[in-house]
C-alpha positions as CSV (number, residue, x, y, z in Angstrom):
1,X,25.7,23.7,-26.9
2,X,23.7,25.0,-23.6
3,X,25.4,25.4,-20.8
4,X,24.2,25.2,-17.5
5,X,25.4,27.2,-14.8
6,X,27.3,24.3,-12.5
7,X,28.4,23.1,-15.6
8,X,30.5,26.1,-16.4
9,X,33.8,25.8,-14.8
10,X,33.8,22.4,-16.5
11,X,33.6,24.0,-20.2
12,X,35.9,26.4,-19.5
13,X,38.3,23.8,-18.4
14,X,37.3,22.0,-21.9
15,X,37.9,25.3,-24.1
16,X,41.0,25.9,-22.3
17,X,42.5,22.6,-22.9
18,X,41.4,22.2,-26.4
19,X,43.1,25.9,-26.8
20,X,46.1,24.2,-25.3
21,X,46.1,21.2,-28.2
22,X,45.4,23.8,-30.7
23,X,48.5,25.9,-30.3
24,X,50.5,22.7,-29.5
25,X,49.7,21.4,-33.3
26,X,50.1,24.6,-35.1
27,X,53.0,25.7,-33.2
28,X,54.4,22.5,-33.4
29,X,55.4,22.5,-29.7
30,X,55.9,20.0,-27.1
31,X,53.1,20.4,-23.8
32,X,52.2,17.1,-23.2
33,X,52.8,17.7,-19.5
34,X,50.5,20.6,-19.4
35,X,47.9,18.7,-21.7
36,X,48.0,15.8,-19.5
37,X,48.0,17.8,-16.1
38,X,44.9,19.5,-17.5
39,X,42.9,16.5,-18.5
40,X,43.8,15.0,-15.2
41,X,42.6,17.9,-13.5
42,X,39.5,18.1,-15.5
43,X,38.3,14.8,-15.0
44,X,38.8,15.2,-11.0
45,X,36.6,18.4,-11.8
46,X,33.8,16.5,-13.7
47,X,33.8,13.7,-11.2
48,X,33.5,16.3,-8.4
49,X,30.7,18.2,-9.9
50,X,28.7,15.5,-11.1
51,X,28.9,13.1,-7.6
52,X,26.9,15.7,-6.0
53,X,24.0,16.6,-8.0
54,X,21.1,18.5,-5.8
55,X,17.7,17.4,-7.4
56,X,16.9,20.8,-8.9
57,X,20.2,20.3,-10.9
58,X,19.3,17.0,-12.0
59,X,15.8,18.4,-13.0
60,X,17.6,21.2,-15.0
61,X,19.6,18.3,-17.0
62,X,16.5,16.9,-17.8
63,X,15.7,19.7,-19.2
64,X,19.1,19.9,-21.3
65,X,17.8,21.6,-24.8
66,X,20.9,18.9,-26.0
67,X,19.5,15.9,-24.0
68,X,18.4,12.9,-26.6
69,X,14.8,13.5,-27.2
70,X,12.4,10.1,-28.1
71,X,12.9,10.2,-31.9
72,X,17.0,10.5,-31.2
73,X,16.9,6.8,-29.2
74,X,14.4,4.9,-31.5
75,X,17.3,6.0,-34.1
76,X,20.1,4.9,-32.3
77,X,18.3,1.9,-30.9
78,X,16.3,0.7,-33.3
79,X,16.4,-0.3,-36.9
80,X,13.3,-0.5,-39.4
81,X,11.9,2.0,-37.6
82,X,7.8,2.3,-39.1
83,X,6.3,5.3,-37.5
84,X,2.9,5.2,-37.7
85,X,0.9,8.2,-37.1
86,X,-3.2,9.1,-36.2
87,X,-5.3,7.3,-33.3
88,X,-8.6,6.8,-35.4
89,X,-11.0,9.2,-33.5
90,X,-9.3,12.8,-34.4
91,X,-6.0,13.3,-35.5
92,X,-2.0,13.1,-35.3
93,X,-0.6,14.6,-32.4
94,X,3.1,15.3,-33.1
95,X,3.8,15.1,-29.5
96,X,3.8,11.5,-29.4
97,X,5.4,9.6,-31.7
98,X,5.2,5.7,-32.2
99,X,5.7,2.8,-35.1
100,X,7.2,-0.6,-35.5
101,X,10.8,-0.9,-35.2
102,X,13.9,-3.9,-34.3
103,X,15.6,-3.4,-31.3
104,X,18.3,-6.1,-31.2
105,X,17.0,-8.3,-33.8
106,X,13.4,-8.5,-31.9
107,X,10.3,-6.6,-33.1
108,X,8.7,-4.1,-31.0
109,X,6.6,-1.5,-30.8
110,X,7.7,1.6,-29.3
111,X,5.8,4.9,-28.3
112,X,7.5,7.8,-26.8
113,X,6.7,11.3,-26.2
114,X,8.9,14.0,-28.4
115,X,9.8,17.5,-27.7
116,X,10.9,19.5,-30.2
117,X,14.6,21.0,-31.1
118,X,14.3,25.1,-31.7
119,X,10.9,27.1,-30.7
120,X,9.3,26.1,-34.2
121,X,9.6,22.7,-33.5
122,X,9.1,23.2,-29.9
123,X,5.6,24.9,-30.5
124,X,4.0,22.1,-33.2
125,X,5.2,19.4,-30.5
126,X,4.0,21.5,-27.8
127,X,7.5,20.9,-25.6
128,X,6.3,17.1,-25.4
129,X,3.0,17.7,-23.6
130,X,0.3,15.5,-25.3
131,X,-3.0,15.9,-26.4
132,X,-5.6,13.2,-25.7
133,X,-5.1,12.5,-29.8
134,X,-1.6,11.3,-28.5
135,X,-2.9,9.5,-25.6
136,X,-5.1,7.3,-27.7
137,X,-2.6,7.2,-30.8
138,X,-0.5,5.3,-28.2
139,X,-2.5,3.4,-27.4
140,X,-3.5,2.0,-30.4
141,X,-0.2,1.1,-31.5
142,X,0.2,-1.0,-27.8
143,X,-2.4,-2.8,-28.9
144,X,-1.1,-3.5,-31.8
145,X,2.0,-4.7,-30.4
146,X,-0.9,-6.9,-28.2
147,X,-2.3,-8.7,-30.9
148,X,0.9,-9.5,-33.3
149,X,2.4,-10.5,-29.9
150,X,5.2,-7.9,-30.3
151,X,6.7,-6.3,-26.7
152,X,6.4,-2.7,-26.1
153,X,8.9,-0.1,-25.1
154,X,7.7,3.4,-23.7
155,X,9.5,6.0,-23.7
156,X,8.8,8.7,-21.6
157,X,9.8,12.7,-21.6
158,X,6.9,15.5,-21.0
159,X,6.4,17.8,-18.3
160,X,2.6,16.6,-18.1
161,X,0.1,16.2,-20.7
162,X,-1.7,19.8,-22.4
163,X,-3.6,21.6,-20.4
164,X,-5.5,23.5,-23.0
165,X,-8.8,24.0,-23.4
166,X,-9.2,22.2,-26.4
167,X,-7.3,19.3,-24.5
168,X,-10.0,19.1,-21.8
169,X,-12.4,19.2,-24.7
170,X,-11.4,15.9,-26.5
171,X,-11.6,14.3,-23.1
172,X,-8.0,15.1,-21.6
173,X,-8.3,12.9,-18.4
174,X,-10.7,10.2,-20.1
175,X,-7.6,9.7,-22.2
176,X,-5.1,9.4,-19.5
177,X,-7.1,7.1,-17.3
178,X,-8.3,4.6,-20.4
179,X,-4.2,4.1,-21.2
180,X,-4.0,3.6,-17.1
181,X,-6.1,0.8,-16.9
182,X,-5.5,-0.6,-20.5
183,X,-1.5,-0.9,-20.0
184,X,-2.6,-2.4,-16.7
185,X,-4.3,-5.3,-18.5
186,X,-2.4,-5.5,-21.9
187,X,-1.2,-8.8,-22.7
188,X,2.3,-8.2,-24.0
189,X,5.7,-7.3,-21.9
190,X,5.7,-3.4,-21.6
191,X,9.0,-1.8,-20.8
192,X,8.9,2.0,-19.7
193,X,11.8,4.1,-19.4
194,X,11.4,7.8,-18.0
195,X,14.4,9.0,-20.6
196,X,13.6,12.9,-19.3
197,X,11.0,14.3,-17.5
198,X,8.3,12.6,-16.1
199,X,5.8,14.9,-15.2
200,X,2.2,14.2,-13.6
201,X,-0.7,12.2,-14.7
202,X,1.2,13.1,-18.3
203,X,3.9,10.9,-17.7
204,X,1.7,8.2,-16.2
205,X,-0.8,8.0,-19.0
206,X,2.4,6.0,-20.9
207,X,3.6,4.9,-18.0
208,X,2.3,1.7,-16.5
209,X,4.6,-1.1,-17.2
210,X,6.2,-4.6,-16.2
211,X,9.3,-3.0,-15.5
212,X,9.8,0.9,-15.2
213,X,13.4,2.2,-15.6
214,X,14.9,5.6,-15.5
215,X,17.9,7.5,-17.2
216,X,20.1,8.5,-14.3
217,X,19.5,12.1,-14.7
218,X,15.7,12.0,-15.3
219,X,13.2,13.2,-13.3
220,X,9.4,11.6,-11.9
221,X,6.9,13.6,-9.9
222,X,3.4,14.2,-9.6
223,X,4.4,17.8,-9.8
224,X,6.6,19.8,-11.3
225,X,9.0,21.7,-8.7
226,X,8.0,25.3,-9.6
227,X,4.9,24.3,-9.6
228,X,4.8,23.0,-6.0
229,X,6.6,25.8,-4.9
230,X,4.2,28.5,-6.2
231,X,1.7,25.9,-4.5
232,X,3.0,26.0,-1.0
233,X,5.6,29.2,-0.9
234,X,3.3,30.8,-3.5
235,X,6.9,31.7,-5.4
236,X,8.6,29.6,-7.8
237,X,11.8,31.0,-6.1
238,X,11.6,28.1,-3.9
239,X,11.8,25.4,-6.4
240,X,15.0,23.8,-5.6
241,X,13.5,23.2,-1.6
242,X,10.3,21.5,-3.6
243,X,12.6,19.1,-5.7
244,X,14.2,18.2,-2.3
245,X,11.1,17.7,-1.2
246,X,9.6,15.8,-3.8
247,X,11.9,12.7,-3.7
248,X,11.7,13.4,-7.8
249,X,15.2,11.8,-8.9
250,X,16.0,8.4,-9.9
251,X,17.8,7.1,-7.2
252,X,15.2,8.4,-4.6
253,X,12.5,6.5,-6.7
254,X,14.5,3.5,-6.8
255,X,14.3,3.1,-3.1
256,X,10.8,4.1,-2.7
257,X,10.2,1.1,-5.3
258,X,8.6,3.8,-7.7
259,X,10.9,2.6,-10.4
260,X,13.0,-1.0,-11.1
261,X,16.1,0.3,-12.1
262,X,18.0,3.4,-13.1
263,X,19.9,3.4,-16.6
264,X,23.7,5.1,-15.5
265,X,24.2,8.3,-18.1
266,X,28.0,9.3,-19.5
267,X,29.4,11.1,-17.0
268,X,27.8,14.6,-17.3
269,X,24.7,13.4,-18.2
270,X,23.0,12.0,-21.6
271,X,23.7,15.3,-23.6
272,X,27.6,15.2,-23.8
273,X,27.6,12.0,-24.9
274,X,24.2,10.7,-26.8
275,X,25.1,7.8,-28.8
276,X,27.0,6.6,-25.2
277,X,23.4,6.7,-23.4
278,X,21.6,5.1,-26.3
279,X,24.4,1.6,-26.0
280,X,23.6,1.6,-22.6
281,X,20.1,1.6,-22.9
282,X,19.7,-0.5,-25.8
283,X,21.5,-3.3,-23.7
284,X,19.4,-2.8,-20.7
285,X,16.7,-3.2,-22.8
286,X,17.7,-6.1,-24.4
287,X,18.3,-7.6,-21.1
288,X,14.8,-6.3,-19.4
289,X,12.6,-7.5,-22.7
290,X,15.2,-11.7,-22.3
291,X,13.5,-11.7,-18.8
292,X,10.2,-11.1,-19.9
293,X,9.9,-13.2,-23.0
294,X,8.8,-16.4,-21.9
295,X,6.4,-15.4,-19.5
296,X,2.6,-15.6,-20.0
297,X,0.0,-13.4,-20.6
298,X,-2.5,-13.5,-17.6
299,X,1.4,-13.9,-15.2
300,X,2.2,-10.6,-16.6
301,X,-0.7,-9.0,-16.1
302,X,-0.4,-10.7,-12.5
303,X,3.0,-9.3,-11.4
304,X,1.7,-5.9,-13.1
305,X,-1.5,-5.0,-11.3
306,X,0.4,-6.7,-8.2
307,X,3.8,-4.1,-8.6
308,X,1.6,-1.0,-8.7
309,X,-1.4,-1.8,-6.3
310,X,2.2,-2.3,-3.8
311,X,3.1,1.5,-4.4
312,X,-0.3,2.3,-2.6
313,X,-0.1,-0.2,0.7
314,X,1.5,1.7,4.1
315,X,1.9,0.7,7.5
316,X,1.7,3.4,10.6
């Protein structure tokens, strides 16, 4: 497993105690008081660590090469999972990934964006950064979900959509504004969830929503922090002052009203504990998609357009 670096004294408290329960067994020796005085101190570490996360550390597990990617909650969320795969005008993109699928005995459609795990798999998924093929395959299968009546769960995890040239060639920002106003005006409960990163226009493009939530340890900006410091300090060595800055974590967004509600993580984030993240999702959810059920279409739409045209009023 990767380990970051303010996550290191807690792993070598971890290797140390599981040394200390090896020996015991083999040995067949008695140090339950040290075991226990270890695990108490190692939970007073982890508490300590993890209750004061800067941003840029909460950016870097985001970024956790172990974190749960899309395709690892739809499988521990979901059953009958259906991927479906093209968006009718050019191809497949392997960056997002969508089908049918029955999260707590309801149908759904879910969309998410997918990196990859290893640098092959990284590189045909493009580290989660979608072409406009995966723009438009998304939205095709949200309007599926539209006319069967089926609610639709987002998930979303990209440092911002492809910024190659054959990207801008297939109509890179056409594809990101058409899913913009088309989630606005979709006629079915949409339920985003920022489960990563959430960078730029390429996390808002499968991001417009009735109710958006976010993993405790995720991350939501209009730019990336190296990227705004090479902008304003021209260095990316200033990138944990930009995610300061930035107001990029959940709990910052959740009082700016950027986002509805922030998922809680295992302590230590999403990585140390996957199937643990996935429960508590899967019930949040459940609970988020009750709410919505019984409202109508055109109220929906309503309280949508009405929730994001709010994040854009001010007062001097």
């Amino acid at each position: 497993m990767a380990v970051l670096d303010f996550e290191r004294p807690i792993v070598e408290l971890e290797e140390k105690l599981e040394g200390l329960r090896r020996y015991a067994e083999q040995e067949g020796v008695d140090l339950s008081d040290q075991i226990a005085r270890l695990e108490r101190e190692l939970e007073r570490l982890r508490e300590e660590v993890f209750s004061k996360l800067t941003p840029w550390q909460k950016v870097q597990l985001a970024r956790h090469p172990d974190r749960p990617y899309a395709l690892d909650y739809i499988n521990m969320m979901t059953t009958d999972f259906l991927e479906l795969h093209g968006d009718r005008y050019f191809g497949d993109d392997p960056a997002v990934v969508g089908g049918l699928a029955k999260l707590g005995g309801r149908s759904v459609v879910v969309v998410g964006q997918q990196k990859g795990r290893g640098t092959k798999e990284n590189i045909a998924r493009r580290f989660g950064m979608p072409n406009p093929e995966g723009y438009r395959k998304a939205l095709r299968l949200m309007k599926l979900g539209a006319k069967f009546g089926l609610p639709v769960i987002s998930l979303v995890d990209t440092p911002g959509a492809y910024p190659g040239i054959d990207a801008e060639e297939r109509g890179q920002a056409e594809a990101i504004a058409r899913n913009l106003y088309e989630m606005a005006v979709l006629p079915t409960p949409i339920v985003v969830v920022i489960i990563g990163e959430g960078g730029s226009g390429g996390a808002l493009g499968m991001g417009v929503g009735d109710r958006i939530l976010m993993m405790e340890n995720a991350w939501y900006s209009v730019i990336a922090p190296e990227s705004c410091s090479s902008i304003l300090w021209r260095s990316h060595e200033k990138k944990e002052e930009a995610a300061e800055a930035l107001k990029l974590t959940a709990q910052d967004l959740l009082k700016l009203g950027v986002v509805d509600r922030v998922v809680p993580e295992p302590l230590g984030g999403a990585h140390r504990d996957p199937e643990g993240a996935a429960r508590t999702l899967k019930e949040v959810l459940v609970e988020e998609l009750d709410a919505l059920a019984d409202l109508p279409p055109e109220e929906l739409i309503r309280r949508r357009r009405e929730k994001f045209y709010r994040m854009g009023v001010w007062e001097e």
